[in-house]
Structure formats: structure tokens, C-alpha cells
C-alpha positions in Angstrom: -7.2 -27.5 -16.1 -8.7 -28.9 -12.7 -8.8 -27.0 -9.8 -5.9 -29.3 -8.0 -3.6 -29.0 -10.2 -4.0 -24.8 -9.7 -3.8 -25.3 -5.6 -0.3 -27.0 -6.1 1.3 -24.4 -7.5 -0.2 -21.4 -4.8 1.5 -21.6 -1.3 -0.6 -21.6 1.8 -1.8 -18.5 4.0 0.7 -19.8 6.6 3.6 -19.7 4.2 2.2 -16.5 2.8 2.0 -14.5 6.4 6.3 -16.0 7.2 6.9 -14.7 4.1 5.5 -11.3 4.8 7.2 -11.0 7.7 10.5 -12.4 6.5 10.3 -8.9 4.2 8.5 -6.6 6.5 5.3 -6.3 3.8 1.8 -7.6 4.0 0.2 -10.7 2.3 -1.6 -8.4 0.4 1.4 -6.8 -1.5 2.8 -10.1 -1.8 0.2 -11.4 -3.5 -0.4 -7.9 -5.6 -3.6 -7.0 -4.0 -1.9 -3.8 -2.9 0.8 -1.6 -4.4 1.4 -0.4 -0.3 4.5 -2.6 0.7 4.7 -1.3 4.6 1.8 -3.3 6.1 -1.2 -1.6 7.8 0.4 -2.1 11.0 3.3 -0.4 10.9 1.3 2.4 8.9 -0.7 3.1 11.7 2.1 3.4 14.3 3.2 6.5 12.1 2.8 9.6 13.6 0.1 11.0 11.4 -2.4 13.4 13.0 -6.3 12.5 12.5 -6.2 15.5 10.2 -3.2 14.0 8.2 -4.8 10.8 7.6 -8.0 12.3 6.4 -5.9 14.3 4.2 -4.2 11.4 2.8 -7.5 9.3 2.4 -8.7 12.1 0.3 -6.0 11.9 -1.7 -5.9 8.3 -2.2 -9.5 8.9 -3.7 -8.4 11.1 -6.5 -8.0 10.0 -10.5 -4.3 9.7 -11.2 -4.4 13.1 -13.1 -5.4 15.1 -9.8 -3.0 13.3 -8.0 -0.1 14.8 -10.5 -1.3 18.1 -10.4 -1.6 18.2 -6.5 2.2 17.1 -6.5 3.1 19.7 -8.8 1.6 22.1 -7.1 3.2 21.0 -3.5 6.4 20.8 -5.2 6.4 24.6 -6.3 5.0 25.1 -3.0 8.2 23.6 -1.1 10.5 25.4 -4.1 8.9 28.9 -2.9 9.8 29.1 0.8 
């Protein structure tokens, strides 16, 4: 298959970005580079505290299994008070 006949059936970056902003997500969860559908952005206008988002990027940095067992433990955390 030639590489033109590929490039026909993509759509451009500037079709891409409208798009993305039609439904509020980034180019990169369109395109499944990311499973994060609220684009950077609009992440970073949250209200998260430095300490929060160092929090969350060691989080993101765990294996899957840690992950589970850190919301496990939060949930019988909240269950307690």
C-alpha cells in the first residue's frame, strides 16, 4: 500500500485541533495517544495544590496493581470517617 493512499484516509492537524474543540478533548485523545479526555489546559486551571499534583504524578507512575490497592485502601479510608 503507498503512502498516498494512507494520507487520504487521515484528516489534517487543522481538522484534528476543530474537532477537539468541538468536544472539549485534546488531539491527543482523539487520536488515542492519551486515555485523558479533559485536555491539559483545562487540567491545569484545576485547583490542585503543588502538593496534589505531585501526589497525582506519583500515582500516575505506579503498575496498575498498586494503583488498585491504593484505591482500595482510600475507599475504606473514606468508609471509616
Amino acid at each position: 500500500m503507498s503512502m498516498d493512499v494512507i494520507h487520504k484516509n487521515q484528516p489534517n492537524v487543522d481538522i484534528l485541533k476543530k474537532l477537539a474543540s468541538y468536544f472539549g478533548t485534546s488531539v491527543d485523545y482523539i487520536i488515542e495517544h492519551t486515555d485523558i479526555k479533559q485536555p491539559l489546559n483545562k487540567l491545569l486551571d484545576t485547583t490542585l495544590t503543588s502538593r496534589e499534583g505531585e501526589l497525582l504524578n506519583l500515582f500516575r507512575d505506579l503498575t496498575e496493581e498498586k494503583k488498585k490497592l491504593i484505591a482500595i485502601g482510600v475507599l475504606m479510608g473514606l468508609k471509616q470517617r
